[in-house]
Structures are given as structure tokens and as C-alpha cells.
C-alpha positions in Angstrom: 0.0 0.0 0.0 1.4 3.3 -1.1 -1.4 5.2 -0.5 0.0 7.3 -4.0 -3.7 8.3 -5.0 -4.6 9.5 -1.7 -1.3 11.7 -1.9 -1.3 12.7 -5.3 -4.9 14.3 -4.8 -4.2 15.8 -1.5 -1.4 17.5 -3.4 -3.6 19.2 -6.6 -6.4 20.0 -4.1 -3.9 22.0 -1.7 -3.0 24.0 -5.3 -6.9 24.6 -5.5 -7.6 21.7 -8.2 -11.4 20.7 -7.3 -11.7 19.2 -10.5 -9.6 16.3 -9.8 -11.3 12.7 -10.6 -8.9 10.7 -9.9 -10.0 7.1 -8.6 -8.6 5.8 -5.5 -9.0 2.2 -3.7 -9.9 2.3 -0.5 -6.4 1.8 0.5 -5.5 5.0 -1.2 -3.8 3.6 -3.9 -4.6 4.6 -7.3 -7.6 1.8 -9.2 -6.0 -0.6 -11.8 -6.0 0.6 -15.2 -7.6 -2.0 -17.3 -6.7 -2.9 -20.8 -8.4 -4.9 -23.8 -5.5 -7.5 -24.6 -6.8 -7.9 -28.2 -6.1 -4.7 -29.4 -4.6 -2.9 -27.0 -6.9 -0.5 -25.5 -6.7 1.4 -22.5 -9.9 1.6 -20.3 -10.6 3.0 -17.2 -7.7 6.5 -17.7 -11.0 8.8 -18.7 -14.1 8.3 -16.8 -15.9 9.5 -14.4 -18.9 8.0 -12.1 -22.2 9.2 -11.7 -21.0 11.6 -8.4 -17.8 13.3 -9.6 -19.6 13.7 -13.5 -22.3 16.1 -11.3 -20.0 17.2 -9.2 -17.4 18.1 -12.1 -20.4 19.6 -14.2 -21.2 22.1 -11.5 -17.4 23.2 -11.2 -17.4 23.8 -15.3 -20.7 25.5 -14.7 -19.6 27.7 -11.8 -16.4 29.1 -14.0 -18.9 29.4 -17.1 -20.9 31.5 -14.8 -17.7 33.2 -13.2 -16.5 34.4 -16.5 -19.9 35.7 -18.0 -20.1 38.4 -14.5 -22.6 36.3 -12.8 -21.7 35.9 -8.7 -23.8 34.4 -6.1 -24.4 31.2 -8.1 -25.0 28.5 -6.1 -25.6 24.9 -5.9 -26.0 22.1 -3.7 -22.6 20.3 -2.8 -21.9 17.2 -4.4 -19.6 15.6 -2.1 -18.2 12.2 -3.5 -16.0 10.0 -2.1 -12.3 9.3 -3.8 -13.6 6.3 -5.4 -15.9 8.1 -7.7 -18.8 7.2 -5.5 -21.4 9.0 -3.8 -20.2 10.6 -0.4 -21.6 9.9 3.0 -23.7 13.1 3.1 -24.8 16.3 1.1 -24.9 20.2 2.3 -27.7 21.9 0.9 -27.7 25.4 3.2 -27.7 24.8 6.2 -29.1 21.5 5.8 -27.1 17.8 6.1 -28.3 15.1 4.4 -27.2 11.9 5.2 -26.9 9.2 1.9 -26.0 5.2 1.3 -25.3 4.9 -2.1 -23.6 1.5 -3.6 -19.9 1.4 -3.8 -20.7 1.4 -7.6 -22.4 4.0 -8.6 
């Protein structure tokens, strides 16, 4: 276990990256990459799960909305955990909401 994930986004979200999807194990070690032996290709490099694709739409959206003069956008947070999955809770306000989502999603 090198936990080099776990580092490795701890490190571009200290430099302010929030749009990092990186996928961590639970042991904080980054997810196998896995690869079609017939031909070669690489899957697993480029996509994101159901939480970080909301949760990286609404960081696009909020610089989109940044740049055109707009402030005092908001949304709910999307909190996901390092595995691409849903995160234990969401903030909406001043309201905590407290989720069980499958490992998978």
C-alpha cells in the first residue's frame, strides 16, 4: 500500500484543483487501469462516475458563470468519495443530508 492516489490528490487540491477525478482504492492507492488485450486499449484512464460527473459539471458550470459576470451562483454540494462514489452526506444550506449509495455508482 502506497497510498500514492490519496497523496497525489491531497497535493492538486492544496493548489486549489477541485476538478480532480482521480480514482482511488480504499487503500488509497490509485484503481488498476484495465486494458483490452486484443487490441490494445486502455480503459478505465478517462471516466468519471455518476458523483464526480455532477460534481465536475457544476465546477465547469460555476467558472462558465464566473467568467460571464454572474456571482452568487450557487448549488448544492456534491460531495463524492475518492472512489468516484457517492459521499456519506450532502450540504444543501444549512441542511445535512445523510446518503447510502452503492460502492458502484
Amino acid at each position: 500500500m502506497t497510498c500514492a492516489c490519496s497523496r497525489r490528490r491531497a497535493e492538486l487540491e492544496a493548489e486549489g484543483r477541485f476538478d480532480v477525478t482521480l480514482h482511488c482504492t480504499q487503500n488509497g492507492n490509485f484503481e488498476e487501469l484495465q486494458c483490452d488485450q486484443d487490441n490494445g486499449t486502455l480503459y478505465g484512464a478517462q471516466y468519471l462516475r455518476r458523483c464526480e460527473s455532477v460534481a465536475f459539471s457544476q465546477i465547469l458550470q460555476r467558472k462558465q458563470f464566473i467568467i460571464r459576470g454572474h456571482t452568487g451562483v450557487t448549488f448544492a454540494d456534491t460531495l463524492c468519495e475518492f472512489d468516484g462514489s457517492h459521499g456519506r452526506y450532502i450540504i444543501e444550506g444549512q441542511e445535512y443530508s445523510f446518503l447510502y449509495m452503492a460502492r458502484w455508482n
